[in-house]
N, C-alpha and C positions, 0 to 999 in steps of 0.2 A: 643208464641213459640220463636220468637225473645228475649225475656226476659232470656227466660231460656236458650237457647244454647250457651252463654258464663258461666256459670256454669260450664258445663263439661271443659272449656280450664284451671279452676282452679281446681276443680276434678279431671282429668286423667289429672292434670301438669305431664310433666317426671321425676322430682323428684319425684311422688310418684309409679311409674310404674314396679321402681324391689321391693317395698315392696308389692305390690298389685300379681307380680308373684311369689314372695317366699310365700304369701300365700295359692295360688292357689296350688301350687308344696305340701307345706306341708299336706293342704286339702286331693287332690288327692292320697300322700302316705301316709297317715296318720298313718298306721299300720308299718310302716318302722322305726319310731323315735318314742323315747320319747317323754312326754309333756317337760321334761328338755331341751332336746335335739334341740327342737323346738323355747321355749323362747330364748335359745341363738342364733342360725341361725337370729332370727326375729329382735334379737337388733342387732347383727354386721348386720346387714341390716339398720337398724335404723339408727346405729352411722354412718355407711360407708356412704350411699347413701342419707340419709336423712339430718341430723342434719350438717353434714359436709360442705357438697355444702350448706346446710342456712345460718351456718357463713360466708363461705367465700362468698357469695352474700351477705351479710352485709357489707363486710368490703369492697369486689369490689364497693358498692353502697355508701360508705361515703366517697371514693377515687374518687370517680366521674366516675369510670370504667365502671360502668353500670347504666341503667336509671328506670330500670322496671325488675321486674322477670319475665317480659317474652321475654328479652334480644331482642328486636327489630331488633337493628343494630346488621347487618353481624360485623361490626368490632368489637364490644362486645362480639361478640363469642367465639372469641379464649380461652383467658384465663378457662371460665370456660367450654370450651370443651377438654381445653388441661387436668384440673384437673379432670375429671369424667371419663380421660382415666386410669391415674393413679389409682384413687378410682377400679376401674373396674380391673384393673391389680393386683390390693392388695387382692381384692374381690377372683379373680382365682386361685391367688399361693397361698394363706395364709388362707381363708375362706371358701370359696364353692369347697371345692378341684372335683377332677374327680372321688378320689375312696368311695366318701364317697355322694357326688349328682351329679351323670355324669348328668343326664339331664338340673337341673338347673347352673352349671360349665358350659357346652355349649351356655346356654339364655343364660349367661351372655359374655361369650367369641363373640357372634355375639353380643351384645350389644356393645361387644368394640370395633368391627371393625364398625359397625354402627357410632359411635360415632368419630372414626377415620374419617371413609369418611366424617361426615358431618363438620368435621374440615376443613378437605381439598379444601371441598366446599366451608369456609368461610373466604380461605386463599386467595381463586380465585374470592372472593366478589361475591359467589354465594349461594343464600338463599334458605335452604331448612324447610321445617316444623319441626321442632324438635318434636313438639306433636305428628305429622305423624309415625316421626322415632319411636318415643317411643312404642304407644298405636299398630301400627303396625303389631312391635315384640315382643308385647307381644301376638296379635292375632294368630301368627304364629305359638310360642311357646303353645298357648294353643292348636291351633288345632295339634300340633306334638306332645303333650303329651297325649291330648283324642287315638290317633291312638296307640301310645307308650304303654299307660297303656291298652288297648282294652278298654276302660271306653263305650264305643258305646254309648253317650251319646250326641248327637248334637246339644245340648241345649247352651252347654259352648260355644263353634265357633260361633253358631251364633249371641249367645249376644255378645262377640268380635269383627267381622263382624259390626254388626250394632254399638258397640258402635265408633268403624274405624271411621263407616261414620257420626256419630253425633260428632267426634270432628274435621272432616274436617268443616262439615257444621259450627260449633263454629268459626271456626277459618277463615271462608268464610266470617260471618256474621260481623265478630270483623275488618273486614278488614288488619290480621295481615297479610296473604298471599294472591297470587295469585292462582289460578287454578296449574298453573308451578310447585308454590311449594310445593304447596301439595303432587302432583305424586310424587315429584325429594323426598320429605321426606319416602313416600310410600315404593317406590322403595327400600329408602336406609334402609330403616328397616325391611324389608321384604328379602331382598335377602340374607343376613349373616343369617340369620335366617334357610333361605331356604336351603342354604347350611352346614348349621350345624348340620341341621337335619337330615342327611343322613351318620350321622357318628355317632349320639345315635337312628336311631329309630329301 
């Protein structure tokens, strides 16, 4: 088990966390959109979230900016937390608008304040779990869109749920956080979430 539980910290990395809930979102409304409709949403997800932050962790990583893709040091955090706010902001006004995916426009608008606090945190050399933040809100989101869509399906949440807590455990085991930061990542992805939910459910 030891063997495997760092798996999931490269599995649910956060760069792949809003491709994995645009897929969930598209799944669940599936009768809403085209297959067209669909492939495009999936690449500007691709290009935005994915592909984007990979180069520039390239290029931060040949500049000596950063050591690891899983950005260890609080001071390595900035830079690419400061551009995945950006990403996330191009994502709201230009891509995921509100009249066309309000549910997933909100994931994503709490992802940016998500993303905002755990800057904040790492401006006051305070480390929060980014995997926490991520896989968090996206649990959150799934349990506000099971309720949203009436799906009464509680299958979704609790794989979420459980998979929360196998990548705290990953990340227990990897010695990359403490106990602390875990919560303090929890917390921070859980609560924009929680509060945004209450303005599409």
């Amino acid at each position: 088990m030891k063997k495997i539980l760092p798996l999931f910290s490269y599995i649910l990395h956060p760069i792949f966390i809003s491709m994995y809930a645009t897929l969930f979102y598209l799944f669940c409304k599936g009768d809403a959109f085209t297959n067209q409709e669909k492939y495009f949403v999936l690449f500007q997800i691709l290009i935005i979230t994915i592909l984007v932050p990979t180069l520039f962790y390239l290029l931060l990583k040949s500049t000596g900016h950063v050591t690891s893709v899983m950005v260890h040091e609080t001071s390595q955090r900035k830079i690419p937390l400061i551009l995945q706010c950006f990403l996330y902001i191009l994502l709201v006004k230009r891509s995921i608008i509100i009249g066309r995916y309000p549910e997933l426009h909100f994931f994503f608008l709490a992802a940016l304040f998500s993303t905002i606090l755990a800057l904040v945190c790492s401006l006051f050399k305070i480390k929060a779990s980014l995997h926490m933040v991520a896989i968090s809100g996206f649990a959150m989101f799934v349990i506000g869109l099971n309720i949203h869509l009436q799906m009464q399906n509680p299958y979704w949440p609790a794989l979420l749920i459980f998979l929360t807590g196998v990548v705290a455990s990953s990340r227990l085991e990897m010695q990359a956080h403490t106990p602390k930061e875990i919560i303090l990542g929890l917390l921070i992805g859980v609560a924009p979430q929680l509060l945004f939910l209450f303005l599409w459910l």
